[in-house]
C-alpha positions in Angstrom: -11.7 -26.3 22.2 -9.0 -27.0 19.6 -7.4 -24.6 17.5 -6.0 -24.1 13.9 -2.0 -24.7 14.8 -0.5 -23.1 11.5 -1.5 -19.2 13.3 0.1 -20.6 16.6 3.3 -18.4 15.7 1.5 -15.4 14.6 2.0 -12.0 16.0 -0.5 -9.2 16.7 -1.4 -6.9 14.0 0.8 -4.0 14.2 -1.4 -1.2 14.9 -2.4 -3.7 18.2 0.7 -4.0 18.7 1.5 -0.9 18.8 -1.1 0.6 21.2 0.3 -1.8 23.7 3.5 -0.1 23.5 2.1 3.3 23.9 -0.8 3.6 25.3 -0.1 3.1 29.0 2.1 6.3 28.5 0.7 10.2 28.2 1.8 11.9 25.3 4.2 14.1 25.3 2.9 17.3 23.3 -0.1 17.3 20.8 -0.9 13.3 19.6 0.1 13.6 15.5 -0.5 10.3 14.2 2.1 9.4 11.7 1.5 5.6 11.7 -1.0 4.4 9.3 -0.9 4.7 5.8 -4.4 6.3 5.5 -3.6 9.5 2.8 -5.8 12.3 3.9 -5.2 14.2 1.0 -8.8 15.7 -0.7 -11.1 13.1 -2.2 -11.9 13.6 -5.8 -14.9 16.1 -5.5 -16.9 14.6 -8.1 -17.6 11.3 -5.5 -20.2 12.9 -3.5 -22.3 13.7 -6.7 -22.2 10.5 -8.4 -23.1 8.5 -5.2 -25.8 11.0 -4.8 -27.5 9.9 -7.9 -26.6 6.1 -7.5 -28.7 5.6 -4.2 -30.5 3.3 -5.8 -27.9 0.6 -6.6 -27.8 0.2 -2.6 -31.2 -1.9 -3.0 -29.6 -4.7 -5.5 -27.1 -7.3 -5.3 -23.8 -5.9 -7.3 -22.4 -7.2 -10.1 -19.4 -9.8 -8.8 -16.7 -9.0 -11.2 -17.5 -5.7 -11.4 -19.6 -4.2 -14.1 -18.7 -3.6 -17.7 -18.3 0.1 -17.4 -15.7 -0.5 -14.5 -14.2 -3.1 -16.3 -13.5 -1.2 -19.2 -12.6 1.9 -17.4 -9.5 0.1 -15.8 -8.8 -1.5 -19.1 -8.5 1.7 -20.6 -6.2 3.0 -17.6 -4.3 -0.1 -17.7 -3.4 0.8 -21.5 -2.7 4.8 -21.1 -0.8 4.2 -18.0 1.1 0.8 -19.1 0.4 0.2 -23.2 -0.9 -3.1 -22.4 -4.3 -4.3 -23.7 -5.7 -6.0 -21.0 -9.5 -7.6 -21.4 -12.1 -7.3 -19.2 -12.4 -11.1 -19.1 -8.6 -11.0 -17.3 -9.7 -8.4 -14.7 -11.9 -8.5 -11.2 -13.2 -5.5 -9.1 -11.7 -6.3 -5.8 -13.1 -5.2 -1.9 -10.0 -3.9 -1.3 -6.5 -5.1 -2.4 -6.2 -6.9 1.2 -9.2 -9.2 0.1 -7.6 -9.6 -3.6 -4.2 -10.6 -2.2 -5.5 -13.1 0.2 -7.9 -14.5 -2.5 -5.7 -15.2 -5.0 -3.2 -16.6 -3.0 -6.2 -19.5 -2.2 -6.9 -19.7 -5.6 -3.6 -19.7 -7.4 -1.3 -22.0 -4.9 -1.3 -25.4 -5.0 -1.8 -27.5 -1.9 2.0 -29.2 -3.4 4.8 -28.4 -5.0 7.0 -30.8 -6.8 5.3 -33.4 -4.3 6.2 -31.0 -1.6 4.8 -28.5 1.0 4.9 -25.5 -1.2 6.8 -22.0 -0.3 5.2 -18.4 -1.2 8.2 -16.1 -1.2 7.8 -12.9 1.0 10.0 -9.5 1.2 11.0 -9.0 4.7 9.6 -6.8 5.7 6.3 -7.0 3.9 2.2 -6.1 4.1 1.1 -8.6 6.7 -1.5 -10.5 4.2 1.1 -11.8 2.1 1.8 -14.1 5.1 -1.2 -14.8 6.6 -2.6 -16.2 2.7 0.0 -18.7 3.3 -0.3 -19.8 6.6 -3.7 -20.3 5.5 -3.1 -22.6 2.9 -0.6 -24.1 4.9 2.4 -23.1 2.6 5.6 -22.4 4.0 6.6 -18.8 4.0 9.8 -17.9 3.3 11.0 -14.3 4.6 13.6 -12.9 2.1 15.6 -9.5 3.4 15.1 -6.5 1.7 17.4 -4.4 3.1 19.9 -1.7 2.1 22.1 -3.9 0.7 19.9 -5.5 -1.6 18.3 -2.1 -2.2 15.3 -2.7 -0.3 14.0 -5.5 -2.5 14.3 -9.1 -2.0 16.8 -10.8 -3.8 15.1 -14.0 -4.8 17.3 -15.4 -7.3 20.1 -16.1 -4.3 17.6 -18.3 -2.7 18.8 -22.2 -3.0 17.8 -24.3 -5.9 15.4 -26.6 -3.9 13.6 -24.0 -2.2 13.0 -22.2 -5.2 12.0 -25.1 -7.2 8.9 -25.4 -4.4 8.1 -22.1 -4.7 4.4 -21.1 -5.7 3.9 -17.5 -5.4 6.7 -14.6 -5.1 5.2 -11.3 -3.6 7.1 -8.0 -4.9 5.3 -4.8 -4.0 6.9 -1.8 -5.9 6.5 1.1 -4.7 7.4 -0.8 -1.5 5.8 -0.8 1.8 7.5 0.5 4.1 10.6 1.4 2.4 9.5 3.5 -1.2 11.8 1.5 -2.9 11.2 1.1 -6.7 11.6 -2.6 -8.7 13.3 -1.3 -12.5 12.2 -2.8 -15.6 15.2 -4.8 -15.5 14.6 -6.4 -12.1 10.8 -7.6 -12.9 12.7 -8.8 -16.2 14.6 -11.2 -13.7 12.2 -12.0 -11.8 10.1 -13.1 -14.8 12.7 -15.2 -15.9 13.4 -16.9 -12.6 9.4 -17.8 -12.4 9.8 -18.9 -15.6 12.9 -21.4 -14.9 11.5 -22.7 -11.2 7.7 -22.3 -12.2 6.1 -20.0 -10.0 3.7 -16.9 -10.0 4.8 -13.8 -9.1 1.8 -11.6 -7.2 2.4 -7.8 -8.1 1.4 -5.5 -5.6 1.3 -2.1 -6.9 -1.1 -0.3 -4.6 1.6 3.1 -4.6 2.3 3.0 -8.3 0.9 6.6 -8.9 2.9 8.0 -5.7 6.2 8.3 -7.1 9.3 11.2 -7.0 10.9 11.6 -10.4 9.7 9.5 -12.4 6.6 6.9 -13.3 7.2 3.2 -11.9 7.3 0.7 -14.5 4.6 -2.3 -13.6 4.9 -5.7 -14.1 1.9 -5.8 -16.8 4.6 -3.6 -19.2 7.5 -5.9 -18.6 5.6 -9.2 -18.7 4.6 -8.4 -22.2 7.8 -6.8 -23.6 9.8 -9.7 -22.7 6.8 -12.2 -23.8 6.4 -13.8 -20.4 3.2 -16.2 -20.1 0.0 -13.9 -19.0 -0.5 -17.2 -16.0 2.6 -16.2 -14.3 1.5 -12.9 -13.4 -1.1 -11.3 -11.1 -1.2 -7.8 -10.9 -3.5 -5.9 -7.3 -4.1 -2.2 -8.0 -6.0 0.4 -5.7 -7.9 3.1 -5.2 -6.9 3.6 -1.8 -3.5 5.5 -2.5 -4.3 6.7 -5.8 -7.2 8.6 -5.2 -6.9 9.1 -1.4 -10.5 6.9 -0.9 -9.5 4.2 1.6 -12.5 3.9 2.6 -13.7 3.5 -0.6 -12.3 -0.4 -0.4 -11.7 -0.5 -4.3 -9.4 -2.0 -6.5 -8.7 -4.9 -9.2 -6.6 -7.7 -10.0 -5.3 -8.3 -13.8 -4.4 -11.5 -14.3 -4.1 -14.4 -16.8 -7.4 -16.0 -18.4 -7.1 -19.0 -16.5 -5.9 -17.8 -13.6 -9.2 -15.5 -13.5 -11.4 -17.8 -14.1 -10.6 -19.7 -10.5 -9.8 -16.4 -8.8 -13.3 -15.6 -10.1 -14.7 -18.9 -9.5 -13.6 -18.4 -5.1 -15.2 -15.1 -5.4 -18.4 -16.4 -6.5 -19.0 -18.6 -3.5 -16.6 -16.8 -0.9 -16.1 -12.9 -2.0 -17.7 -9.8 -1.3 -18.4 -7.8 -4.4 -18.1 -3.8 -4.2 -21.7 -2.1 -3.7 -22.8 -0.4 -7.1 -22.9 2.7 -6.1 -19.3 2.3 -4.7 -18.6 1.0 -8.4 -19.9 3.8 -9.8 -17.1 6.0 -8.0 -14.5 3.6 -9.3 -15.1 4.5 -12.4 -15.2 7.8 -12.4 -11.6 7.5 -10.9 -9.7 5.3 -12.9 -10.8 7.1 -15.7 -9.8 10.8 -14.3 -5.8 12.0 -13.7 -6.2 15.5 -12.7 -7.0 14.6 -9.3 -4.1 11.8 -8.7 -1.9 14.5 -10.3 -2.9 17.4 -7.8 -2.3 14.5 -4.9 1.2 13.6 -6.4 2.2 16.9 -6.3 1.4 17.6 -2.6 3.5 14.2 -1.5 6.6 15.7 -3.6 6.4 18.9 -1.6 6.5 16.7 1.3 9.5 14.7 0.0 11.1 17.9 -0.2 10.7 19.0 2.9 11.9 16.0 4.6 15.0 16.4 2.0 15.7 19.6 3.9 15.0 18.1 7.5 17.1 15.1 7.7 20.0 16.7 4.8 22.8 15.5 6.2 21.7 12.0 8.5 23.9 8.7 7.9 21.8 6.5 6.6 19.0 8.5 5.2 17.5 8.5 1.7 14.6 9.6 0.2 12.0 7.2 -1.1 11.2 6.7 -5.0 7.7 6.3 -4.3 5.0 5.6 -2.2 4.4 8.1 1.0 6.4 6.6 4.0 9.7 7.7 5.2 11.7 4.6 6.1 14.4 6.0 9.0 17.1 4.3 10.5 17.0 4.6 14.4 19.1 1.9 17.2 16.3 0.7 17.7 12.3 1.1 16.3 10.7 0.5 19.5 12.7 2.4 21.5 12.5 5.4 19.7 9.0 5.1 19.0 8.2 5.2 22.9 10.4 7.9 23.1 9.6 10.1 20.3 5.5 9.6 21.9 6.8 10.4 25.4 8.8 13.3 24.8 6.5 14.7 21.3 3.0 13.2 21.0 4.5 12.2 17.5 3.2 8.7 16.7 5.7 6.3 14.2 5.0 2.5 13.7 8.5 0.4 14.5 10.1 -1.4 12.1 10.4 -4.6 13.4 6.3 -4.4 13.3 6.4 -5.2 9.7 8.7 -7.9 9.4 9.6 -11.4 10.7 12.8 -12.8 12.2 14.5 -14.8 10.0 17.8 -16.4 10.4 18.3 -14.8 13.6 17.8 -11.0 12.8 14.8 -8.7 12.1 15.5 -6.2 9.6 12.9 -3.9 10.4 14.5 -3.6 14.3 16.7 -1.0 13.3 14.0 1.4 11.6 10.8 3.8 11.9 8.2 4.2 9.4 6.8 7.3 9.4 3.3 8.4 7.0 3.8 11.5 5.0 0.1 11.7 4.7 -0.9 14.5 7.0 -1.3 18.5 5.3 2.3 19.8 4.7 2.4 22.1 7.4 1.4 19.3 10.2 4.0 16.8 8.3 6.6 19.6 8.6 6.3 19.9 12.1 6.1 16.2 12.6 9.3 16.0 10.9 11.0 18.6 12.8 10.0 17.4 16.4 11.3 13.2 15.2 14.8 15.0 14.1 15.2 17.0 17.3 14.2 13.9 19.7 15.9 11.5 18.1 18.7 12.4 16.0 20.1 16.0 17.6 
């Protein structure tokens, strides 16, 4: 049997992964999983309701796009939440953000380049999709460190002229994943300009937009039309997921340019798999409510406080901006993961899980990522057990 070759260098998933490393090993007090990004924060409590009296959409095929009074309803958060006026012809319901990411990547990138094997620029580290659409394709992906001394983004413009000039697509996720790092108006100005000057798409992820510290995250929708960038150079992934603490819930959009709809809708017509109605129904509701993604925001910045006050005073620490993971420097991540589950039961995902080597180092080998998403209280004492394992 013959095989695909362009997954031949692809690692396990890092939740796989990461079972390998510690399951052969008892835990060491109470398991407390601190891994996955999965907010268990309360559900709005209007879902139960309206699902209740949308049974009925279960029996017919759902609308592919999404239905108008989604549509609209995410227009009209788009505009309170960003002043932009975006149609309902430039937006898509999405399964997921995972599914719109990998989508639009097979939509939007060209099988060449400037007559060449095109490159999708990646943060290192990054969501695993990002790379995965690309192997896919069969597009070269180039891993660009986001480390501390970039300040956890990727610093595309130092990239050299001829890989730049075949790039496609250039992922930015803001709120970052893993690290909370936050891209300013002024970088996504920059980053506008260099997709403008070396002709690429920039693909927005913006799943922890409403999960932020101090202050609201701008979003590359805002900054694309303040500085009058083309609509086709942008494509912008929202979520439910994080926002509204409904993973499960698999729901979010894509904004992007007429034209670049129409063929991201045009895949999804043959090869997507639209939200069920009744699951659309919910969507609504939530994009067009705040009370509950306020409550949620406030719980995470009691839980940013308390780490303040547990790890005041370790090298190398710093609170995130946004999103709900603690990014913590340690020797090394899988290391101190075995040893923080051996000695604690505490659970953390290794660094290195979410990146790729690339030019001989891994910059994720030197961290932990640890989910604030537990109830304060269990978080707290998560907290308290890493420090005294690993840093006292």
């Amino acid at each position: 049997m013959v095989f695909p070759e362009r997954f031949s260098n692809l690692p396990d998933y890092a939740f796989p992964r990461l079972r390998k490393l510690l399951d052969a090993h008892e835990p060491g007090g109470p398991s407390l999983a601190m891994t996955i990004g999965e907010p268990r924060h309360a559900m709005p409590d209007f879902v139960g309701p309206i699902l209740a009296d949308s049974l009925a959409g279960f029996g017919v095929y759902p609308p592919n796009d999404g239905t108008p009074a989604l549509l609209e309803a995410i227009s009209g958060w788009i505009g309170r939440r960003y002043g932009v006026q975006v149609a309902a012809e430039r937006l898509m319901v999405l399964n997921g953000t995972r599914e719109g990411l990998y989508n639009a990547t097979l939509a939007l990138c060209p099988e060449q380049k400037a007559g060449q094997r095109p490159v999708v620029l990646i943060p290192n580290p990054f969501y695993q999709v990002y790379a995965v659409a690309a192997l896919t394709l069969g597009a070269e992906p180039v891993y660009v460190p986001a480390t501390a001394a970039t300040g956890f983004l990727p610093d595309y413009a130092s990239l050299p002229r001829d890989v730049l000039d075949r790039a496609a697509v250039a992922f930015i996720c803001s709120p970052s994943n893993p690290q909370g790092a936050v891209a300013s108006a002024d970088y996504l100005a920059d980053l506008l300009a260099l997709a403008e000057k070396h002709d690429f798409r920039i693909f927005a992820d913006e799943c922890y937009s409403e999960i932020w510290r101090s202050a609201p995250p701008p979003g590359l929708l805002q900054v694309a039309q303040a500085t009058g960038a083309d609509p086709e150079r942008v494509a912008v992934f929202h979520s439910l997921s994080k926002r509204s603490n409904l993973p499960g819930l698999r729901s979010g959009f894509v904004a992007a340019g007429p034209q670049s709809m129409q063929r991201i809708r045009q895949l999804r017509a043959f090869a997507g798999a639209p939200l069920p109605l009744p699951l659309q129904n919910v969507a609504e509701a939530c994009w067009r409510d705040e009370a509950h993604v306020a409550a949620s925001r406030a719980l995470y910045q009691e839980k940013f406080a308390d780490a303040a006050q547990v790890f005041a005073g370790l090298q190398g620490f710093q609170l995130p901006e946004g999103g709900f993971f603690l990014w913590l420097p340690v020797e090394d991540g899988e290391a101190a993961a075995l040893k923080l589950w051996r000695d604690t039961g505490v659970r953390v995902l290794p660094g290195a899980y979410l990146s790729r080597d690339a030019g001989g180092q891994n910059p994720g080998k030197g961290y932990i990522r640890v989910a604030l998403v537990a109830p304060r209280q269990e978080t707290q004492r998560g907290l308290i057990q890493l420090r005294d394992c690993l840093y006292d």
